[in-house]
N, C-alpha and C positions, 0 to 999 in steps of 0.2 A: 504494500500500500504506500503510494506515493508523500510525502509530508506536505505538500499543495497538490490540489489538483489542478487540474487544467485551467478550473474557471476562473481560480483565485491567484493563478499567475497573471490570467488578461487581468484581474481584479486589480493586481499590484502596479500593469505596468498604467493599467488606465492612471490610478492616482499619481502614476510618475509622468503624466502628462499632463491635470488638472491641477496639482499643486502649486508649480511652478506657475503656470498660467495666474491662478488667481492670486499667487503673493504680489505675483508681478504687477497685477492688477490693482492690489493695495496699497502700492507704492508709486504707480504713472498718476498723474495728473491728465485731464482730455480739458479740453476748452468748453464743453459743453458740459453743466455741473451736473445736470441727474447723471450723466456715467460716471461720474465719479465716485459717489456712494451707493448708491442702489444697484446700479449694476450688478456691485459686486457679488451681492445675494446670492443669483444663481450662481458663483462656481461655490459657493461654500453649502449652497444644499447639493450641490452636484459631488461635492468633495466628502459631505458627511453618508450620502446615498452608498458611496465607493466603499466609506470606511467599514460604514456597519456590515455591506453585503460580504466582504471580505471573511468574515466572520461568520454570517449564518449566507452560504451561496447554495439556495434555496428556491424553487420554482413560485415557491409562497411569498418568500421573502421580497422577493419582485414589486410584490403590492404593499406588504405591509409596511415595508423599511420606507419607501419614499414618502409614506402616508407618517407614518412616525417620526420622519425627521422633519414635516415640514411642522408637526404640531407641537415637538420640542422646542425650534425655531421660533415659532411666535409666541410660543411661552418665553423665551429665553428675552425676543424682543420687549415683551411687556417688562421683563424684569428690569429691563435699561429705567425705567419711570423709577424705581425702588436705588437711592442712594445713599445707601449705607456706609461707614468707616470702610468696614470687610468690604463690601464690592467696589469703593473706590480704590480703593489699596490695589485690588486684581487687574481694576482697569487701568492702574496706572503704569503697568508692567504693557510690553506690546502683545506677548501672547493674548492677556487677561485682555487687554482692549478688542484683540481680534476675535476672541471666543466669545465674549460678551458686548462685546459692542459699548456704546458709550451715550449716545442720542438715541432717544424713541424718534420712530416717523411711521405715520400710515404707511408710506409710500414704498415702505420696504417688505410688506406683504404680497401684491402683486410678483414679485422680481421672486420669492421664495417659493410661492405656487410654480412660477416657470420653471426655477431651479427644480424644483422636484419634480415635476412631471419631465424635463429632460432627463433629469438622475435616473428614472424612470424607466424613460426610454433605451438609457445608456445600458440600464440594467436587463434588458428586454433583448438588448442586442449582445449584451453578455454570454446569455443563454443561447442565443442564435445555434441550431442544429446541433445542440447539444440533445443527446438521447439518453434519457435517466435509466440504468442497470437494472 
């Protein structure tokens, strides 16, 4: 028995292609400001869809991982309203700023729905002609 399988090596190298993207994306500046912050949404539900599927790469998990992360996600975005000592202190680190974010916006719920159903997608194509034993 192999210690990866097949799916969770396309699994690894996908996130070795979405990670990079979206740091990188953390850090450009566009002329045009909604890309600047909302954009970024979708590669981080597309990055968190990678993470989890990595871990359970499952015909099921197809639906319920992108459904899961987009509803962590907007739990996580409400939590930005709540400014506590502890969550300032996290956010002031850039990891803590990147995983929690810093400003609430409606605006960033749309960009997560997209992130997820491409995460979705990615994961739909994950699976592509794969034939379960």
């Amino acid at each position: 028995m192999p210690l990866l399988t097949n799916i969770q090596l396309k699994t690894i190298f996908s996130l070795a292609i979405i990670l990079p993207i979206g740091l990188s994306y953390s850090r450009y500046r566009f002329s045009v400001s909604w890309l600047n912050q909302e954009v970024g949404g979708i590669f981080y539900e597309i990055f968190w869809c990678l993470l989890a599927f990595l871990f359970i790469p499952t015909r099921k998990a197809v639906w319920q991982v992108p459904i899961w992360v987009f509803v962590i996600t907007c739990l996580v975005e409400f939590l930005q309203l709540w400014h506590t000592p502890f969550l300032n202190f996290i956010r002031s680190y850039w990891w803590g700023k990147m995983l929690l974010g810093s400003v609430f916006t409606w605006a960033d719920f749309p960009y997560y729905m997209m992130g997820s159903t491409l995460g979705w997608l990615w994961l739909k194509m994950l699976l592509w002609g794969y034939k379960e034993k």
